[in-house]
VMD Tcl script that builds the backbone (N, CA, C; Angstrom):
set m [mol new atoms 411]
animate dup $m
set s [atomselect $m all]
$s set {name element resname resid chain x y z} {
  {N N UNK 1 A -185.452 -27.993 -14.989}
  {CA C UNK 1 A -185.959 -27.375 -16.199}
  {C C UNK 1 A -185.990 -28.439 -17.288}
  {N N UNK 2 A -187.389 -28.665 -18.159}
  {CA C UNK 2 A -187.278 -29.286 -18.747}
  {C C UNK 2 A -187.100 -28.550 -20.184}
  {N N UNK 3 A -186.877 -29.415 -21.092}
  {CA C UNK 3 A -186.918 -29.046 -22.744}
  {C C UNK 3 A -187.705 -28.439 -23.605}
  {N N UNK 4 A -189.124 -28.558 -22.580}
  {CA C UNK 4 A -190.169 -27.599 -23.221}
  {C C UNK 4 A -190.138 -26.147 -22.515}
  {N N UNK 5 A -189.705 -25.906 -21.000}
  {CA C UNK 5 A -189.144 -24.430 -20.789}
  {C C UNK 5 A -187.863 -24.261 -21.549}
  {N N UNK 6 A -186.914 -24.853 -21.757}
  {CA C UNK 6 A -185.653 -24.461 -22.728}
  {C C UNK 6 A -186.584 -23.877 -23.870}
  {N N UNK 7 A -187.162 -24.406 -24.600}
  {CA C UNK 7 A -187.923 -23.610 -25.938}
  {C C UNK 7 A -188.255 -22.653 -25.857}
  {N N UNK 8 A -188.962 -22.458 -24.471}
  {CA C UNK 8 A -189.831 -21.141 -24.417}
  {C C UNK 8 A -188.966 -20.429 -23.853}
  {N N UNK 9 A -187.705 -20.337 -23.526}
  {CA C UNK 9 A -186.608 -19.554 -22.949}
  {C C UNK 9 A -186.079 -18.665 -24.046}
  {N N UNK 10 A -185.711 -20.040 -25.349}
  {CA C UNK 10 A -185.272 -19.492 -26.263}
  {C C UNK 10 A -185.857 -18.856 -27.235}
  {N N UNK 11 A -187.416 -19.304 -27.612}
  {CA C UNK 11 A -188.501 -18.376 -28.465}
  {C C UNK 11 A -188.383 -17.154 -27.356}
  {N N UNK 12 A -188.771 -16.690 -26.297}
  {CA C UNK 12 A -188.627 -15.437 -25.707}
  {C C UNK 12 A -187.332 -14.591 -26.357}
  {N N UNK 13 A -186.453 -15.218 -26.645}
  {CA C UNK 13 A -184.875 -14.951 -26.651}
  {C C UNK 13 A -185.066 -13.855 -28.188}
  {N N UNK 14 A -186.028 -15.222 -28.597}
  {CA C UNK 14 A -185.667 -14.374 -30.385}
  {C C UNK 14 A -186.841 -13.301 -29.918}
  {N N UNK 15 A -188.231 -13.708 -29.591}
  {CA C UNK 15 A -189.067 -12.567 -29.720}
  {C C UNK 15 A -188.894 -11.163 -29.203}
  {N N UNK 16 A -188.000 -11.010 -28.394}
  {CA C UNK 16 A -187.923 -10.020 -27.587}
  {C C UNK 16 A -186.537 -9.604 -28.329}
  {N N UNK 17 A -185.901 -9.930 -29.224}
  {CA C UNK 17 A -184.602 -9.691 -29.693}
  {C C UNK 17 A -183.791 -8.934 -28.889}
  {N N UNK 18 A -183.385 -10.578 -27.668}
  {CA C UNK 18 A -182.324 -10.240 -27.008}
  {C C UNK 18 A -181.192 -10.950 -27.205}
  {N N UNK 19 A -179.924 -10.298 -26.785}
  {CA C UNK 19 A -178.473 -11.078 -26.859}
  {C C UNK 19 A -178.457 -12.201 -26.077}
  {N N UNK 20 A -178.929 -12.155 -24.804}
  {CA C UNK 20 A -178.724 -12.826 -23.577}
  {C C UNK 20 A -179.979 -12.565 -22.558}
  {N N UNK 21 A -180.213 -14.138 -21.447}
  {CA C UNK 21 A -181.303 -14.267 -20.845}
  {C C UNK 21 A -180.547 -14.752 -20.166}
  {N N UNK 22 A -180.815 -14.986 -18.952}
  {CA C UNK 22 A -180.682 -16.092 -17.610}
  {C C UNK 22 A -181.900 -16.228 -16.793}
  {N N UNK 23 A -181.933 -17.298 -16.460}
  {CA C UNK 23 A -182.971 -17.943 -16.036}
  {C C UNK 23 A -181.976 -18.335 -14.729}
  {N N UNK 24 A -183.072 -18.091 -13.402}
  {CA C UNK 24 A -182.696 -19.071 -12.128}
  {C C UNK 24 A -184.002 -19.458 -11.732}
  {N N UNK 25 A -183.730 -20.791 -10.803}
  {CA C UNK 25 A -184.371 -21.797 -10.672}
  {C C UNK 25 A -184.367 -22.119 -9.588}
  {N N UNK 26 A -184.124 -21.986 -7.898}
  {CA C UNK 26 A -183.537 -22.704 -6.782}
  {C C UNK 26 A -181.711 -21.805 -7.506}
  {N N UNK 27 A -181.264 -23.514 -7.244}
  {CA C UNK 27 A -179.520 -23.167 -7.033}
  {C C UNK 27 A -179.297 -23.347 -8.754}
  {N N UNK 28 A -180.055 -23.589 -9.643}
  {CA C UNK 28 A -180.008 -23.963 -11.248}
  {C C UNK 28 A -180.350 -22.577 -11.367}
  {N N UNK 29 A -179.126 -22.514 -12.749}
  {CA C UNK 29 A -179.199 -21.227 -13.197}
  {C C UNK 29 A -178.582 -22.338 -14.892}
  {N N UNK 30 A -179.177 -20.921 -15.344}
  {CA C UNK 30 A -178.995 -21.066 -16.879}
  {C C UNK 30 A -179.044 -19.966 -17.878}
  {N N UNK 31 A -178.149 -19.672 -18.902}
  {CA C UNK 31 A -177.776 -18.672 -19.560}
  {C C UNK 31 A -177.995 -18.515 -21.038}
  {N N UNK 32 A -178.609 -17.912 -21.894}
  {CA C UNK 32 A -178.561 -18.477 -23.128}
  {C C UNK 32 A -178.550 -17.149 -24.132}
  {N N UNK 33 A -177.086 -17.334 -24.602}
  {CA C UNK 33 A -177.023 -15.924 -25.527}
  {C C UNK 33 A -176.947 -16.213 -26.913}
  {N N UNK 34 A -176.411 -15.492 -27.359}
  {CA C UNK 34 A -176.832 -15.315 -29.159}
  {C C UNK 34 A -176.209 -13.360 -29.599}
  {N N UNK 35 A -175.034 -14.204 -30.700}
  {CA C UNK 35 A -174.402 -12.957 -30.971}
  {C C UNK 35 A -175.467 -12.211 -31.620}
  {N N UNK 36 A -175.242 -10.834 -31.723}
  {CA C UNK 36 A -176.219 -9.980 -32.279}
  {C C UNK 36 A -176.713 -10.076 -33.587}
  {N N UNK 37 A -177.826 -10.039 -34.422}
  {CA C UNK 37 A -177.610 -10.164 -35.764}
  {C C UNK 37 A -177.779 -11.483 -36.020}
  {N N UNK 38 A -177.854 -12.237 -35.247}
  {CA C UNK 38 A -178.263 -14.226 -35.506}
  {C C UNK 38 A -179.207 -14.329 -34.830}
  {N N UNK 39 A -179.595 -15.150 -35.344}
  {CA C UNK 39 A -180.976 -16.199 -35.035}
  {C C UNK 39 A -180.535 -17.418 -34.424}
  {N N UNK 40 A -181.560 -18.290 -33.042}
  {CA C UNK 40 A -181.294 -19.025 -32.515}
  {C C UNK 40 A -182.697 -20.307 -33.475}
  {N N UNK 41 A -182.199 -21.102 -33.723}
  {CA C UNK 41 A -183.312 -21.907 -34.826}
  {C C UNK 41 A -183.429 -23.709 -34.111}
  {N N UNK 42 A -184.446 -23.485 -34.069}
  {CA C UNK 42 A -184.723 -25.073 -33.360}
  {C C UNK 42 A -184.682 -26.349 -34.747}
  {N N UNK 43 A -184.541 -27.003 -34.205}
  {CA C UNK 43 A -184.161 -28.357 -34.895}
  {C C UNK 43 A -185.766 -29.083 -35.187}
  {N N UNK 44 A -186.445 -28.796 -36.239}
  {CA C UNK 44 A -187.605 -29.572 -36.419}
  {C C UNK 44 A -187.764 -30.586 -37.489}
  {N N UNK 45 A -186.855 -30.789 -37.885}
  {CA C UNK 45 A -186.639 -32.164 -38.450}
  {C C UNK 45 A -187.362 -33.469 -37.932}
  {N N UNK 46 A -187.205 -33.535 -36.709}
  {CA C UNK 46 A -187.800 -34.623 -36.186}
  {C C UNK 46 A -187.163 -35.661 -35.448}
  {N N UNK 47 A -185.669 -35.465 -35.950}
  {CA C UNK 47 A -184.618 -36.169 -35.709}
  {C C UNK 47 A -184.530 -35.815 -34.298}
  {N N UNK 48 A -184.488 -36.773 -32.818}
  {CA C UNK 48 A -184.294 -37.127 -31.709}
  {C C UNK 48 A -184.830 -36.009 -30.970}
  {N N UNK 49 A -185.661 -34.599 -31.690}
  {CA C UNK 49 A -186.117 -33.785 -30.881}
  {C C UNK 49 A -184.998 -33.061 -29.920}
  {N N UNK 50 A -184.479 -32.666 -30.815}
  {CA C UNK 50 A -183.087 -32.256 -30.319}
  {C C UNK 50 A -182.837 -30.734 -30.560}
  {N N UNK 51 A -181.984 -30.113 -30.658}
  {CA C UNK 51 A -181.250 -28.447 -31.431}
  {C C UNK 51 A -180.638 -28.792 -32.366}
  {N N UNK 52 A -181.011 -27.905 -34.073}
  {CA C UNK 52 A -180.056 -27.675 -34.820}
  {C C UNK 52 A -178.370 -27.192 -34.199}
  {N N UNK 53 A -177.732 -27.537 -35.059}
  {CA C UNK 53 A -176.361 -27.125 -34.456}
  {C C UNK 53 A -176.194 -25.582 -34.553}
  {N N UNK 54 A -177.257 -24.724 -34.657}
  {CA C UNK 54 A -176.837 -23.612 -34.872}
  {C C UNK 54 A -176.457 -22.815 -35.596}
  {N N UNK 55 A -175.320 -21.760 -35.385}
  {CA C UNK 55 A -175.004 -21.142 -36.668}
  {C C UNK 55 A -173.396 -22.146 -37.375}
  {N N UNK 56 A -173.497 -21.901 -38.541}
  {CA C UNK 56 A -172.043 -22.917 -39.731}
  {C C UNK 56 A -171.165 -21.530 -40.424}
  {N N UNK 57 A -170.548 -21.890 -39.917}
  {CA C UNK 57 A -169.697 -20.870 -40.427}
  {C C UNK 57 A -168.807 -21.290 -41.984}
  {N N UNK 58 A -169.727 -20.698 -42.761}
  {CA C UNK 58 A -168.819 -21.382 -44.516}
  {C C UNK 58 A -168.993 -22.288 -44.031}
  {N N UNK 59 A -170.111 -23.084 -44.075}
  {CA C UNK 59 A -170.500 -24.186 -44.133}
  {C C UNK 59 A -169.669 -25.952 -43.763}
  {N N UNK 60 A -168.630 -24.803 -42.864}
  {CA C UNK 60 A -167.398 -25.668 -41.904}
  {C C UNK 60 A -167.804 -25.928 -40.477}
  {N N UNK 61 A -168.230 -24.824 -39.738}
  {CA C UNK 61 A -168.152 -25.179 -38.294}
  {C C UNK 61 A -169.771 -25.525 -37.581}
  {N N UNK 62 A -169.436 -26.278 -37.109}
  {CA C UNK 62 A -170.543 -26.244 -35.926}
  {C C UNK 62 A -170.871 -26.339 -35.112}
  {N N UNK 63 A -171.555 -24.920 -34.596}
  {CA C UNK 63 A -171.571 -24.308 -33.088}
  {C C UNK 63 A -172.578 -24.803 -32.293}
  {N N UNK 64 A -171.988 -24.618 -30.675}
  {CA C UNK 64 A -172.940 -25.173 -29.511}
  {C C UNK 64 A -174.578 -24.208 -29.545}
  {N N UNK 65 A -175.476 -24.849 -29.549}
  {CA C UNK 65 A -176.757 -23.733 -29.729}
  {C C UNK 65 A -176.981 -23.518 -28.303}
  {N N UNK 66 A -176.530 -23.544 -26.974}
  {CA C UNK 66 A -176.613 -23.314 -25.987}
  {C C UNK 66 A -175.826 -23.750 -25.249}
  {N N UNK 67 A -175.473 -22.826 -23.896}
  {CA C UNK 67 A -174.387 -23.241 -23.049}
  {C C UNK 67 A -174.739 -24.422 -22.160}
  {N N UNK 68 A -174.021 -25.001 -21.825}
  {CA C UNK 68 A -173.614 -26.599 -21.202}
  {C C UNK 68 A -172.691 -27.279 -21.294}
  {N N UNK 69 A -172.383 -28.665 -21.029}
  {CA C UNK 69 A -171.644 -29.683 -21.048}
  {C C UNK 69 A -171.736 -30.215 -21.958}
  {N N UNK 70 A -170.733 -30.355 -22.894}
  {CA C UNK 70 A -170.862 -31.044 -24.093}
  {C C UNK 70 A -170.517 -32.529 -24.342}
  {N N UNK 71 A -170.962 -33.698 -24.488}
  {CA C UNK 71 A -170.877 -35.044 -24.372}
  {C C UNK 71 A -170.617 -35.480 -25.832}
  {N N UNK 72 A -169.448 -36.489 -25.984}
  {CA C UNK 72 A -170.153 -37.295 -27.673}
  {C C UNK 72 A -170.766 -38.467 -27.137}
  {N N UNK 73 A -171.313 -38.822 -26.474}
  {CA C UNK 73 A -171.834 -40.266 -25.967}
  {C C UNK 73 A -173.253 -39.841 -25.652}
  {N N UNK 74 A -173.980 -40.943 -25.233}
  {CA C UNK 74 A -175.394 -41.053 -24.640}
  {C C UNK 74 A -175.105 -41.076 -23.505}
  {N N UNK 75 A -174.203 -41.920 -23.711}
  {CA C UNK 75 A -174.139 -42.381 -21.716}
  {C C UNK 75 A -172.246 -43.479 -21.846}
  {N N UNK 76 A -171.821 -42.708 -20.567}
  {CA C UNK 76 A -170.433 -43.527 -20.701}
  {C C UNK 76 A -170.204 -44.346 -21.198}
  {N N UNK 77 A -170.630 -45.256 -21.228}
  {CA C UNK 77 A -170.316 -47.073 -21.768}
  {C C UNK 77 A -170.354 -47.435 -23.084}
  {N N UNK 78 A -171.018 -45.948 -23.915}
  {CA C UNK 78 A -171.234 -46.169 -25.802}
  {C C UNK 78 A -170.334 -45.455 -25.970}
  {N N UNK 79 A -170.394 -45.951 -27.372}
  {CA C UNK 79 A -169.243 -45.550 -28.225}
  {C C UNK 79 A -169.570 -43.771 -28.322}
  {N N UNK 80 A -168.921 -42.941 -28.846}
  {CA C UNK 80 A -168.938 -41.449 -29.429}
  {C C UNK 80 A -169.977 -41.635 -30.651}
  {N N UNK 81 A -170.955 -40.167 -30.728}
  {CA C UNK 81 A -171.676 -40.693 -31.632}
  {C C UNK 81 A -171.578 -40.416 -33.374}
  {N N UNK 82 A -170.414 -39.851 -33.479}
  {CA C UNK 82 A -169.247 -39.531 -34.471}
  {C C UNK 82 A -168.034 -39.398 -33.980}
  {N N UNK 83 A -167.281 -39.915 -35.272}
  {CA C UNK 83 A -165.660 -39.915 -35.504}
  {C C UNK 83 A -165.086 -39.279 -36.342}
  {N N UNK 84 A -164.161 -38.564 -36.152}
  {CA C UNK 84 A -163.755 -37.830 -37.301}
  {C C UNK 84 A -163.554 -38.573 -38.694}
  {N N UNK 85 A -164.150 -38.436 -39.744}
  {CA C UNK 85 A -164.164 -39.195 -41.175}
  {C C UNK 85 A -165.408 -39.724 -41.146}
  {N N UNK 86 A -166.302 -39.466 -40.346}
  {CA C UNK 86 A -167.708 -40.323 -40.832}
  {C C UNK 86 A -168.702 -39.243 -41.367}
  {N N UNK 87 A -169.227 -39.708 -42.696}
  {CA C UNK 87 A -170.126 -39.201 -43.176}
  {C C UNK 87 A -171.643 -38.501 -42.598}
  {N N UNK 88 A -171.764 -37.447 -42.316}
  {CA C UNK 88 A -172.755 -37.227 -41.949}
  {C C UNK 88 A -173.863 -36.525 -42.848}
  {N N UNK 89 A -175.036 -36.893 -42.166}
  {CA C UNK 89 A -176.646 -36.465 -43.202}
  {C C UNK 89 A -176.674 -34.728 -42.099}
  {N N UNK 90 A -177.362 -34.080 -42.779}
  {CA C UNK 90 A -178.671 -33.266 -42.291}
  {C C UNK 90 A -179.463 -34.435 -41.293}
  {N N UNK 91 A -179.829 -33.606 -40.043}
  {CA C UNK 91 A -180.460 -34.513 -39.316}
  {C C UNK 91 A -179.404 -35.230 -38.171}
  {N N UNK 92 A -178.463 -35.678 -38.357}
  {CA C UNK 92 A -177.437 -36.264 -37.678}
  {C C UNK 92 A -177.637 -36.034 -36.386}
  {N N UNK 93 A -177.356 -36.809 -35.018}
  {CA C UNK 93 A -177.251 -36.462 -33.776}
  {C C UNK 93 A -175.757 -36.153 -33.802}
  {N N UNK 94 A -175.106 -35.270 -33.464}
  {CA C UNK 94 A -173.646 -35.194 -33.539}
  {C C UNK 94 A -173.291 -35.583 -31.901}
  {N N UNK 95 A -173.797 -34.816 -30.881}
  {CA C UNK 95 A -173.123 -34.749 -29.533}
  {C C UNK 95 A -174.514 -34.433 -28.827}
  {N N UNK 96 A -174.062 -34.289 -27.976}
  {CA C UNK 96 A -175.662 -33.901 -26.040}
  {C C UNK 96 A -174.455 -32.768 -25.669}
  {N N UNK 97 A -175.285 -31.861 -25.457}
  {CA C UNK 97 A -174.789 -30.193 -24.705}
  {C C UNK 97 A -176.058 -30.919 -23.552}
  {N N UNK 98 A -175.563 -30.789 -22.396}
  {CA C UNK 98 A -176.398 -30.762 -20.938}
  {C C UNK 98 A -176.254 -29.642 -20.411}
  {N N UNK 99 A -177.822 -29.202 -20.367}
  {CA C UNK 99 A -178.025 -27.561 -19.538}
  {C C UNK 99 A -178.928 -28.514 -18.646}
  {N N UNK 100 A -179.084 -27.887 -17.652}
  {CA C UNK 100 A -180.127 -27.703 -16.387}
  {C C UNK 100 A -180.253 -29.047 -16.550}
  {N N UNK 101 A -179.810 -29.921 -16.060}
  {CA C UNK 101 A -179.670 -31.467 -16.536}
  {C C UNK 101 A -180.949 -32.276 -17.243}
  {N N UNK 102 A -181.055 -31.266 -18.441}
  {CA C UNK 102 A -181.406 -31.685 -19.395}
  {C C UNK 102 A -180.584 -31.909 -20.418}
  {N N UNK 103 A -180.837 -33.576 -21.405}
  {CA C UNK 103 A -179.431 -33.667 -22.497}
  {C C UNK 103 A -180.071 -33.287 -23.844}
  {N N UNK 104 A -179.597 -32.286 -24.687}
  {CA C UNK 104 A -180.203 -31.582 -25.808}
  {C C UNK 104 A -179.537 -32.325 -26.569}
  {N N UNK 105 A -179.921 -33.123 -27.878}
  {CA C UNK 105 A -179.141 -33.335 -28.666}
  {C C UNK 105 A -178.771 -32.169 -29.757}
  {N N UNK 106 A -177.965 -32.311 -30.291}
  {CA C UNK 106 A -176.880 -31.519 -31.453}
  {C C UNK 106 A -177.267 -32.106 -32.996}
  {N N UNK 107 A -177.992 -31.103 -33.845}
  {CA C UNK 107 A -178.155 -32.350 -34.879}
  {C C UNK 107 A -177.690 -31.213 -35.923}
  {N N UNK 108 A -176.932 -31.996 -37.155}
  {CA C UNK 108 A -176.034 -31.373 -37.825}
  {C C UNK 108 A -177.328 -30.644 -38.710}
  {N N UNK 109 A -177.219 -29.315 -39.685}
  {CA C UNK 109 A -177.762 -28.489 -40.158}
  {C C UNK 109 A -177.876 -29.250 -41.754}
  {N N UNK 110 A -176.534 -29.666 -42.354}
  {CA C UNK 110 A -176.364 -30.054 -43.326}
  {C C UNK 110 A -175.530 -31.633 -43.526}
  {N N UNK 111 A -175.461 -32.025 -44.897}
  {CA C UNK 111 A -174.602 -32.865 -44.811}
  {C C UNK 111 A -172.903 -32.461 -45.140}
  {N N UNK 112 A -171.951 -33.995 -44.753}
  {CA C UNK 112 A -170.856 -33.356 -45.182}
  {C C UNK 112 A -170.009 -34.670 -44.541}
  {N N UNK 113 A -168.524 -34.557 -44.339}
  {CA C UNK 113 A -167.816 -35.163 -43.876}
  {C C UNK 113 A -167.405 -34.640 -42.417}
  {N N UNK 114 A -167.052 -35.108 -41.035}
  {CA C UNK 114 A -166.872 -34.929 -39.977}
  {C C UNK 114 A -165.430 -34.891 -40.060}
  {N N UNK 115 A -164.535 -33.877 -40.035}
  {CA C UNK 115 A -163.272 -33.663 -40.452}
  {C C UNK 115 A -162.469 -33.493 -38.437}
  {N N UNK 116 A -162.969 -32.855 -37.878}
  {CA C UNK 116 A -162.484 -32.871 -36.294}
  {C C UNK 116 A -163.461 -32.305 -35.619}
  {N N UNK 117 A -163.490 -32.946 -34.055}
  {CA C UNK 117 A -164.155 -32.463 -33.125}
  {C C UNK 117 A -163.178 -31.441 -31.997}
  {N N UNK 118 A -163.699 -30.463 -31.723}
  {CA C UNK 118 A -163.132 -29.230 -31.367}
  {C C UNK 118 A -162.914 -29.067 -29.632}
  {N N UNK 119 A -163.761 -29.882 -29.246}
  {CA C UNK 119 A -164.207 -29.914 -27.604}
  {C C UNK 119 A -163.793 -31.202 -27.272}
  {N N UNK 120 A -162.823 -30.961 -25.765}
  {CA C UNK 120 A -163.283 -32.356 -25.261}
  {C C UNK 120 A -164.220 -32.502 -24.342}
  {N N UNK 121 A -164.218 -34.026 -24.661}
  {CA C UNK 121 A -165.802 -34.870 -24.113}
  {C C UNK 121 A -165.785 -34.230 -22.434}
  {N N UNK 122 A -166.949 -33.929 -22.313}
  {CA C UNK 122 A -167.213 -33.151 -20.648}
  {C C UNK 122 A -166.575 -32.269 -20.592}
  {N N UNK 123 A -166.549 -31.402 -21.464}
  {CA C UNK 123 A -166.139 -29.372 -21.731}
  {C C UNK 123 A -167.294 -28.895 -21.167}
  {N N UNK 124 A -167.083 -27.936 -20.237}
  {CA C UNK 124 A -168.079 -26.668 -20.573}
  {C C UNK 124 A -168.286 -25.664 -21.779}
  {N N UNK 125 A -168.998 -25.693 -22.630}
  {CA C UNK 125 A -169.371 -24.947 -23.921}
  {C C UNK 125 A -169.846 -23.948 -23.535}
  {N N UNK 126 A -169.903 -22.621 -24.182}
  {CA C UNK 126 A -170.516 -21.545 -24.276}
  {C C UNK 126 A -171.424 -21.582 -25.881}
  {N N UNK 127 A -172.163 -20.446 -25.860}
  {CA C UNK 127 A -173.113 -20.272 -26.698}
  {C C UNK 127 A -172.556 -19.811 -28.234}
  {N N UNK 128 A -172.739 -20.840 -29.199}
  {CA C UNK 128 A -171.492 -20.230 -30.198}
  {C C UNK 128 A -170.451 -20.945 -30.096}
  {N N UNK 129 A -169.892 -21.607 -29.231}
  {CA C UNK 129 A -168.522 -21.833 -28.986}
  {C C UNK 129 A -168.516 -23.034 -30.509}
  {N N UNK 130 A -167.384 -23.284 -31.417}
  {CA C UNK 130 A -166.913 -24.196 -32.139}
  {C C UNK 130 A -167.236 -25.766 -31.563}
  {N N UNK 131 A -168.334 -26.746 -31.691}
  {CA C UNK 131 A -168.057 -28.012 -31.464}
  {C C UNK 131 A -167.458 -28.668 -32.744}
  {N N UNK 132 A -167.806 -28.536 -33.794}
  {CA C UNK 132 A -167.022 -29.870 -34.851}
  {C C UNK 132 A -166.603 -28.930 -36.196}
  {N N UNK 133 A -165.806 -29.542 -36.622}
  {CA C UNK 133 A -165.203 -29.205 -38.134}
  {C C UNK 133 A -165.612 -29.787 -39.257}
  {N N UNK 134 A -167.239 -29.727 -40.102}
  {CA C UNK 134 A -167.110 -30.461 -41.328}
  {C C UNK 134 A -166.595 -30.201 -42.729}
  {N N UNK 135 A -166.183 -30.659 -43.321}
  {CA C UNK 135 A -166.175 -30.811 -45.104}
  {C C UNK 135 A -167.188 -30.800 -45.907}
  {N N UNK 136 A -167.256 -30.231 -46.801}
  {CA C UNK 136 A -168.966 -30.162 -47.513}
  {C C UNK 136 A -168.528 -31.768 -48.415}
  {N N UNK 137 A -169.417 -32.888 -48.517}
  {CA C UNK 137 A -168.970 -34.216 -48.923}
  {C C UNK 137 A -169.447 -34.187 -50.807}
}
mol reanalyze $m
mol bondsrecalc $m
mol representation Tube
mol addrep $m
């Protein structure tokens, strides 16, 4: 599954105003919910063509926009692509959630300070689940 069926998984998701979808594929399966009463909102910024982080809770938390594996790296051998105390923009790549081994990037909603990351690196995330803790800067 690529990133352009993820979209159309998740526009179905809102149009049809459902909680939850699964998709199977062969032996790939994939799940994508959304508490009731929220909106699932794509990231069109432009920034790495990635997912907004979702919903912010008081403008502190920010949640996985779909279930997967949550990474702070690109790829093993780089550094994390935040640290707790680094300034972040609107736009930001924060982390890669991997569904259907596709890597979605995570891009922060707002700006702020990166105060803690909530997951460890190669967690399974759920939809919603808490990835990072910011500070409004």
């Amino acid at each position: 599954m690529d990133l352009e069926e993820l979209k159309t998984i998740i526009a179905l998701l809102k149009e049809q105003e459902l909680t939850e979808i699964t998709i199977s594929q062969g032996e790939d399966r994939i799940t994508v919910r959304q508490p009731l009463g929220s909106a699932i909102r794509e990231d069109r910024s432009g920034v790495g063509g990635g997912f907004s982080s979702g919903a912010v809770d008081d403008g502190q938390l920010v949640r996985a926009p779909l279930v997967g594996t949550f990474y702070r790296r690109r790829a093993p051998d780089e550094p994390p692509l935040v640290e707790p105390g680094d300034r972040i923009h609107a736009g930001d790549v924060l982390c890669i959630v991997e569904a259907m081994k596709v890597m979605n990037e995570v891009a922060a909603e707002r700006s702020g300070i990166l105060r803690s990351v909530l997951v460890d690196d190669g967690a399974a995330v759920e939809f919603g689940e808490p990835l990072f803790r910011l500070e409004a800067a």
